[in-house]
RORO-954741 format. One record per atom (N, C-alpha, C, O): atom name; x, y, z. Coordinates in Angstrom, 3 decimals. Layout:
! RORO-954741
 site        u        v        w
   CA        X        Y        Z
...
//
This chain:
! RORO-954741
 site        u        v        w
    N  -37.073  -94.597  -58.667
   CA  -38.365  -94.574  -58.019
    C  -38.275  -94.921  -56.539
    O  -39.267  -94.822  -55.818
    N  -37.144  -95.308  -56.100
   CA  -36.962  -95.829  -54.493
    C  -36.719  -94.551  -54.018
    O  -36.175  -93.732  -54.758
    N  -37.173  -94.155  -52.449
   CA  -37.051  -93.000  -51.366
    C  -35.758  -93.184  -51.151
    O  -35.406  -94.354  -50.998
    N  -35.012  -92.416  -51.100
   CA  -33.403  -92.609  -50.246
    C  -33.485  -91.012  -49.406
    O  -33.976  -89.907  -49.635
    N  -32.908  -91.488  -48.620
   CA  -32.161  -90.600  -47.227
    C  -30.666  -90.562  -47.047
    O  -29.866  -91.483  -46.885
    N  -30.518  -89.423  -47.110
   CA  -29.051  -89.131  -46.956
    C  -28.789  -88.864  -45.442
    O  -29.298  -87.847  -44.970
    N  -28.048  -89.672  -44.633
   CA  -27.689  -89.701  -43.299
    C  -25.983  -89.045  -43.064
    O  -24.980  -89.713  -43.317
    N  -25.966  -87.999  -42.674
   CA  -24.401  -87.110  -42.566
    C  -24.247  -86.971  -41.539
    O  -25.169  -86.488  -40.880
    N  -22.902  -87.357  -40.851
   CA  -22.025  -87.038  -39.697
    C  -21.483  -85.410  -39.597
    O  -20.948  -84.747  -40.485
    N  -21.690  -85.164  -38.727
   CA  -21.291  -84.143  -38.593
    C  -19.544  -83.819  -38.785
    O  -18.939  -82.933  -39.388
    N  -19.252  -84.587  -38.247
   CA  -17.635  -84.138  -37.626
    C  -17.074  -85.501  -38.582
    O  -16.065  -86.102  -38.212
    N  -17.778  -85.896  -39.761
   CA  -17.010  -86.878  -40.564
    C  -16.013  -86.790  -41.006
    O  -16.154  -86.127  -42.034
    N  -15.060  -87.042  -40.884
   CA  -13.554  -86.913  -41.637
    C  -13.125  -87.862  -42.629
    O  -11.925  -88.068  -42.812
    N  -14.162  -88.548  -43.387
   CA  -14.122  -89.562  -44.501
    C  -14.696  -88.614  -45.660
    O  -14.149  -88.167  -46.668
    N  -15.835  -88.487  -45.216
   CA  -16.862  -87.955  -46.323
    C  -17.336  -86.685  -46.126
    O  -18.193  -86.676  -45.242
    N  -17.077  -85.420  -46.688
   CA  -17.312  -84.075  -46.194
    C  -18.697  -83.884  -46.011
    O  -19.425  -84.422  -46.845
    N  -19.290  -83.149  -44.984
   CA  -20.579  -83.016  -45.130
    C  -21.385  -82.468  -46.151
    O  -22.536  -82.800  -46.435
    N  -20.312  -81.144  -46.957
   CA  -20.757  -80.585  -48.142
    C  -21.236  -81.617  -49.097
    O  -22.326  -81.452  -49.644
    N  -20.643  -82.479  -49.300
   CA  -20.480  -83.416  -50.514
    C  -21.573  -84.295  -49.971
    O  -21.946  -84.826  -51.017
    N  -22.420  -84.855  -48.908
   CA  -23.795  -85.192  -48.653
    C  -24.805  -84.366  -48.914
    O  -25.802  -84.821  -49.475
    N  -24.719  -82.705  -48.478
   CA  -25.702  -82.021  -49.118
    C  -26.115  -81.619  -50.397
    O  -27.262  -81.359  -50.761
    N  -24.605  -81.583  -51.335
   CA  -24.960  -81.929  -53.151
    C  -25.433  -82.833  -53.164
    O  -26.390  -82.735  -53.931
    N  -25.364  -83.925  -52.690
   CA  -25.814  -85.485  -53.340
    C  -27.474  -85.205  -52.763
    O  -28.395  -85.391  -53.559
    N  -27.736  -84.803  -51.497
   CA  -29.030  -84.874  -51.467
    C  -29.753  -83.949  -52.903
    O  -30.438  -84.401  -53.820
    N  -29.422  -82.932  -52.729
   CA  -29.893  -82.158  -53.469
    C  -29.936  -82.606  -54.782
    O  -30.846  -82.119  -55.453
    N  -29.116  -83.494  -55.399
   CA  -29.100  -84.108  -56.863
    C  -29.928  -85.320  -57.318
    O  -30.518  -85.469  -58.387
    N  -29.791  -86.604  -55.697
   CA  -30.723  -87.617  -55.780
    C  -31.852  -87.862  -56.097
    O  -32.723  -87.494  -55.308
    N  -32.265  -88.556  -57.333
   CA  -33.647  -88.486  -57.951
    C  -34.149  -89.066  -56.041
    O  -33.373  -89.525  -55.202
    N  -35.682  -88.806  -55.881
   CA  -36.476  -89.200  -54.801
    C  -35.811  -89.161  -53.336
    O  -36.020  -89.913  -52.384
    N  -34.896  -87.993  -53.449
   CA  -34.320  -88.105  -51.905
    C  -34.980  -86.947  -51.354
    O  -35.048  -85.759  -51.671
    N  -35.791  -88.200  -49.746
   CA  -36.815  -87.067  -49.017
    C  -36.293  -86.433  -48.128
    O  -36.908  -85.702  -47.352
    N  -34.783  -86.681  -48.123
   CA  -34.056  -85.664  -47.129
    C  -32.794  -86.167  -46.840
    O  -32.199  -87.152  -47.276
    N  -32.363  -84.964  -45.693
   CA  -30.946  -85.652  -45.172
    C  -30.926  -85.473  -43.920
    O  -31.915  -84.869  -43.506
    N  -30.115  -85.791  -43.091
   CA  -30.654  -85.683  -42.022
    C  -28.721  -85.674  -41.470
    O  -27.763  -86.363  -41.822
    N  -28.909  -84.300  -40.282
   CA  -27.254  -84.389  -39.882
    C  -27.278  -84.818  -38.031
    O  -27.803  -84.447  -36.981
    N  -26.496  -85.652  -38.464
   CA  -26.277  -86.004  -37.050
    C  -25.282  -85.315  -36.465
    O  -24.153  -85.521  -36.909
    N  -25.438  -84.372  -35.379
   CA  -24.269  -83.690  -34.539
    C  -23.550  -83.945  -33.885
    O  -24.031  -84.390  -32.843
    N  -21.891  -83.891  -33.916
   CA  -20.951  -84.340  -32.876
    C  -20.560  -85.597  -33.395
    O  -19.497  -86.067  -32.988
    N  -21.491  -86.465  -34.539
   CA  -21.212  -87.720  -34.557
    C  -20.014  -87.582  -35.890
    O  -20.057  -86.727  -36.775
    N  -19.125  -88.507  -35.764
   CA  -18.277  -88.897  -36.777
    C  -18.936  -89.913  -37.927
    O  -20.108  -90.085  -38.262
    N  -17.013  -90.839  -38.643
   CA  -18.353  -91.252  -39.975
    C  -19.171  -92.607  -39.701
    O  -19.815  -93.117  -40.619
    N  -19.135  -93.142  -38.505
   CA  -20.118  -94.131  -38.655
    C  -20.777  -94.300  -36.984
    O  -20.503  -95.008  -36.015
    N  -22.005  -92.984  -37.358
   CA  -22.757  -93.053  -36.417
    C  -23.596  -93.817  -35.559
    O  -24.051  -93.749  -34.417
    N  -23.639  -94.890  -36.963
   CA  -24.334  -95.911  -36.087
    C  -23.915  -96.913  -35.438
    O  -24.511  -97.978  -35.280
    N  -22.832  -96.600  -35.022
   CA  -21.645  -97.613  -34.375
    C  -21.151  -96.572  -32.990
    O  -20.567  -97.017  -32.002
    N  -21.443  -95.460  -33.139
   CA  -20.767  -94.208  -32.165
    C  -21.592  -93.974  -30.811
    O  -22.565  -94.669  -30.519
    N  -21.166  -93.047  -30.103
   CA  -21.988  -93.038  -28.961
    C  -23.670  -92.804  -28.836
    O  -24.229  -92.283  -29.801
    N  -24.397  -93.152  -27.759
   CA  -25.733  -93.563  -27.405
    C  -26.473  -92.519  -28.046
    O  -27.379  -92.923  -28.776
    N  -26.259  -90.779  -27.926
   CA  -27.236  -90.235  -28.393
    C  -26.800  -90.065  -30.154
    O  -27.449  -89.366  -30.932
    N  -25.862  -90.678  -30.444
   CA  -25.820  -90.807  -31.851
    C  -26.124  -91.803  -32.604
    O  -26.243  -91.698  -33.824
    N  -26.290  -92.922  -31.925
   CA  -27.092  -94.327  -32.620
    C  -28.688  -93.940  -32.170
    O  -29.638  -94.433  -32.778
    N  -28.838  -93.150  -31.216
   CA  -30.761  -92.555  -30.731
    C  -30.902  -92.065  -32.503
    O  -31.537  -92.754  -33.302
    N  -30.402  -91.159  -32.778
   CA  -30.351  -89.844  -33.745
    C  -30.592  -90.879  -34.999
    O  -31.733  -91.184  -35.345
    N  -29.613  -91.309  -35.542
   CA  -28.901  -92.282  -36.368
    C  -30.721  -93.689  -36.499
    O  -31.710  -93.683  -37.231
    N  -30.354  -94.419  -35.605
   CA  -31.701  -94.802  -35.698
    C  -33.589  -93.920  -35.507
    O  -34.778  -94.101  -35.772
    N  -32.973  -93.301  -35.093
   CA  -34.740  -92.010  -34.894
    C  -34.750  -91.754  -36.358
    O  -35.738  -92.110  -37.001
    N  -33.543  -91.051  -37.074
   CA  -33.893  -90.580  -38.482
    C  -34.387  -91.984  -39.522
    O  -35.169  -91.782  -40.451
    N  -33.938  -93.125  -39.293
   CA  -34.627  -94.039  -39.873
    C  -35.687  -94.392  -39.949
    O  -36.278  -94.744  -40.970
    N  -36.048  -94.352  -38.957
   CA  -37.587  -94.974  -38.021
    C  -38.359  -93.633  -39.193
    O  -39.013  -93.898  -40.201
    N  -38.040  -92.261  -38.687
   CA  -38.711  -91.381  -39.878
    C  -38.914  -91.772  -40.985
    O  -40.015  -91.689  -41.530
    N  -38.014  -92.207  -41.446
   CA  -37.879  -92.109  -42.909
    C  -38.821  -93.081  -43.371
    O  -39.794  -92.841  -44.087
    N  -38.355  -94.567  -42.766
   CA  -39.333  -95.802  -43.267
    C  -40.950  -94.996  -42.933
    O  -41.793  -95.045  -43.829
    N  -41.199  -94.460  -41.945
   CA  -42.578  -94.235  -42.018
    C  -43.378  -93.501  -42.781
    O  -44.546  -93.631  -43.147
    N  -42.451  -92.612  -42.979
   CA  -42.652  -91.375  -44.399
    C  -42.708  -92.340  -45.635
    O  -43.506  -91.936  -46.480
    N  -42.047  -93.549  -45.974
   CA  -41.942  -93.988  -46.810
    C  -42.650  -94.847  -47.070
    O  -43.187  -94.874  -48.177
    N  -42.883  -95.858  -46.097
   CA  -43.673  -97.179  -46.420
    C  -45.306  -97.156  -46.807
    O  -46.222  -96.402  -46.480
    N  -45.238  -98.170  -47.534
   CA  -46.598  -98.599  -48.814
    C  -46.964  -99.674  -48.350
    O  -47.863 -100.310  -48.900
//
């Protein structure tokens, strides 16, 4: 019953991006995914317009989400 968001690196070399878009697609209540471009696997640690991206898709999400 919890919202989850799937957050994918583009240029990840841990975790394939394919293998984020099955999982979205399979996750009971997942309202999306969201790909961050250029960014590797931990965007929110990576350069400025990829922690913008990285945090912007959050900020979405909680608002889409919150009760």
């Amino acid at each position: 019953t919890c919202p989850a968001l799937i957050i994918s690196a583009e240029q990840d070399t841990v975790v394939c991006s394919d293998s984020h878009s099955r999982l979205a697609e399979r996750l009971p209540n997942c309202v999306g995914m969201e790909r961050i471009p250029g960014a590797f696997h931990a965007p929110y640690a990576g350069l400025k317009h990829e922690q913008r991206h990285f945090y912007g898709a959050l900020d979405r999400f909680f608002a889409r989400t919150a009760s």
